[in-house]
C-alpha positions in Angstrom: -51.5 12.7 -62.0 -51.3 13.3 -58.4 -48.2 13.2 -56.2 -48.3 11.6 -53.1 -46.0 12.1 -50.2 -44.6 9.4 -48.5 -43.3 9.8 -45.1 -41.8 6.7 -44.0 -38.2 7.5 -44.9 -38.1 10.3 -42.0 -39.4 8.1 -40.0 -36.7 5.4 -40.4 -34.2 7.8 -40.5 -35.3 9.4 -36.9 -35.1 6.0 -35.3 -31.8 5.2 -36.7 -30.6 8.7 -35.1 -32.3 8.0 -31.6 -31.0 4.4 -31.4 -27.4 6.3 -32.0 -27.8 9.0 -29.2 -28.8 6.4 -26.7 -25.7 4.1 -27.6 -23.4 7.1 -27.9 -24.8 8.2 -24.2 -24.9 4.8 -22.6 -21.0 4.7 -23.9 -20.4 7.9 -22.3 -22.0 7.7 -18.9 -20.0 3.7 -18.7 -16.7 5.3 -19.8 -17.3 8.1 -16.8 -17.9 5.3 -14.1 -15.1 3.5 -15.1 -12.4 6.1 -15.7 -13.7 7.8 -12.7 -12.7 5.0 -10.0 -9.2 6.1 -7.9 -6.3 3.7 -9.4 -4.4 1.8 -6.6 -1.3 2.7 -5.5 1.8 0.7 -6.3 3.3 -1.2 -3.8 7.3 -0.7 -3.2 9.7 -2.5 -3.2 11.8 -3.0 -0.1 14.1 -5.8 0.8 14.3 -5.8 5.0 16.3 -8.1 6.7 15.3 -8.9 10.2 17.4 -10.3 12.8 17.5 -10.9 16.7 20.6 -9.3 18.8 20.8 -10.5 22.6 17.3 -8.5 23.4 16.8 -6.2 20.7 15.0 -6.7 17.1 17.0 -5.1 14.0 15.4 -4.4 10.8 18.0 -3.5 8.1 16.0 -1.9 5.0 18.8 -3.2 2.4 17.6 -2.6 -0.7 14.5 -1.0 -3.1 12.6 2.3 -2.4 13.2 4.4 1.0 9.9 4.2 3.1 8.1 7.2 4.7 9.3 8.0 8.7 5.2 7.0 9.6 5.5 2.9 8.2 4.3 1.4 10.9 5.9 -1.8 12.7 4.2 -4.5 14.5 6.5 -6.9 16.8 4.5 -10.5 18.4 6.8 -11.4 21.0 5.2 -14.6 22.4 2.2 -13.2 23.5 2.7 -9.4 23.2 2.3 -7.1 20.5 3.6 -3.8 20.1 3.1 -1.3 17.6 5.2 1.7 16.2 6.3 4.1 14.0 9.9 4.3 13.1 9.9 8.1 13.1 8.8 8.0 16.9 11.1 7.8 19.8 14.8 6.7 19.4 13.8 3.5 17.1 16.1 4.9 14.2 19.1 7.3 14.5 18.4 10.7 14.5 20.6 11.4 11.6 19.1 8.8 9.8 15.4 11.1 10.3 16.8 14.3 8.7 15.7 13.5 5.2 12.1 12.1 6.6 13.0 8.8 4.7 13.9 5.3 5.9 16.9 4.5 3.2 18.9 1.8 2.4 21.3 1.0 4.8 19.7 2.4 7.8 18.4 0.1 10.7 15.7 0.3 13.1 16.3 -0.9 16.6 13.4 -2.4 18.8 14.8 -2.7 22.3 12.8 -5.8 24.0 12.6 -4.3 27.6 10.9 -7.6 29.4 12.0 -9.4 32.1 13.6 -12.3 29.6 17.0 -11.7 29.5 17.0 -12.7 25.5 14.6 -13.5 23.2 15.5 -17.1 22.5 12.9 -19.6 22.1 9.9 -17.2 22.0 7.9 -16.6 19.2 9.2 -13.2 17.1 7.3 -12.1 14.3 7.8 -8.3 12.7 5.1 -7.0 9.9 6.2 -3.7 8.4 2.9 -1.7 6.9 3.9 1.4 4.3 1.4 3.5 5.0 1.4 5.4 2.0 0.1 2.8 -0.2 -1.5 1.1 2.9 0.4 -2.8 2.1 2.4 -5.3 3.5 6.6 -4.8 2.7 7.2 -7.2 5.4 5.6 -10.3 7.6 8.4 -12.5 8.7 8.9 -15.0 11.7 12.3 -14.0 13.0 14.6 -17.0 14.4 17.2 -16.8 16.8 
C-alpha cells in the first residue's frame, strides 16, 4: 500500500492566514488615518451684550467662559470697519488686563472718534472672533 501526501490542506490554510494579515493591516493603517486627524476645538460660551452710549460701543461679556486678551473685535460703522484686539490700547481697563483674561463683568469700550457727534441712525455691527478656537462668540447689529 502506498501513502500519498496530499498538500492542499496547507495550501488552504496559507490563504486563510494571508487574507487575515491583509484585513488586520488594512484595519490598522484606516484606524491610524482616522485617529491621527487634530480634533476641533470647542467653541465657548460667552454671553456679550452690546450696546451704544452717546459715541462709544460697549461690549459687556456677562456671562460663560472668560476669553483670551488677543479676541479680536470687528466694528462696521456705516461704511468703516475697524479691527482690534481688546488687550491693545486702553479698550478694557487696565486692572481688568492683570489676569490676561476678559471675565464676566468686565467691559470693553470702543470710543467712535468721527466727526458724527453720535452714532444714531448709522449702521453698527460688532463680531467678536476667540482666537483660540478660531470662531464666532458674537455677530450682532447693534441699535440705538
Amino acid at each position: 500500500m502506498k501513502i500519498k501526501k496530499n498538500n492542499d490542506a496547507i495550501t488552504e490554510m496559507f490563504g486563510t492566514i494571508l487574507l487575515l494579515f491583509i484585513a488586520v493591516t488594512i484595519f490598522v493603517i484606516i484606524q491610524a488615518n482616522i485617529l491621527s486627524n487634530p480634533t476641533p476645538h470647542q467653541q465657548p460660551y460667552v454671553t456679550i451684550v452690546g450696546e451704544i452710549q452717546g459715541k462709544n460701543i460697549t461690549l459687556l461679556h456677562s456671562g460663560g467662559e472668560p476669553l483670551s486678551l488677543q479676541t479680536q473685535v470687528s466694528y462696521e460703522i456705516g461704511e468703516n470697519v475697524f479691527n482690534i484686539v481688546i488687550g491693545e490700547n486702553e479698550y478694557l481697563d487696565n486692572k481688568f488686563k492683570l489676569d490676561g483674561k476678559w471675565n464676566i463683568g468686565e467691559s470693553l469700550i470702543f470710543s467712535q472718534l468721527s466727526q458724527e457727534s453720535e452714532l444714531n441712525n448709522l449702521y453698527v455691527r460688532v463680531t467678536v472672533v476667540d482666537v483660540v478656537s478660531n470662531t464666532i462668540v458674537m455677530d450682532e447689529i447693534l441699535q440705538h
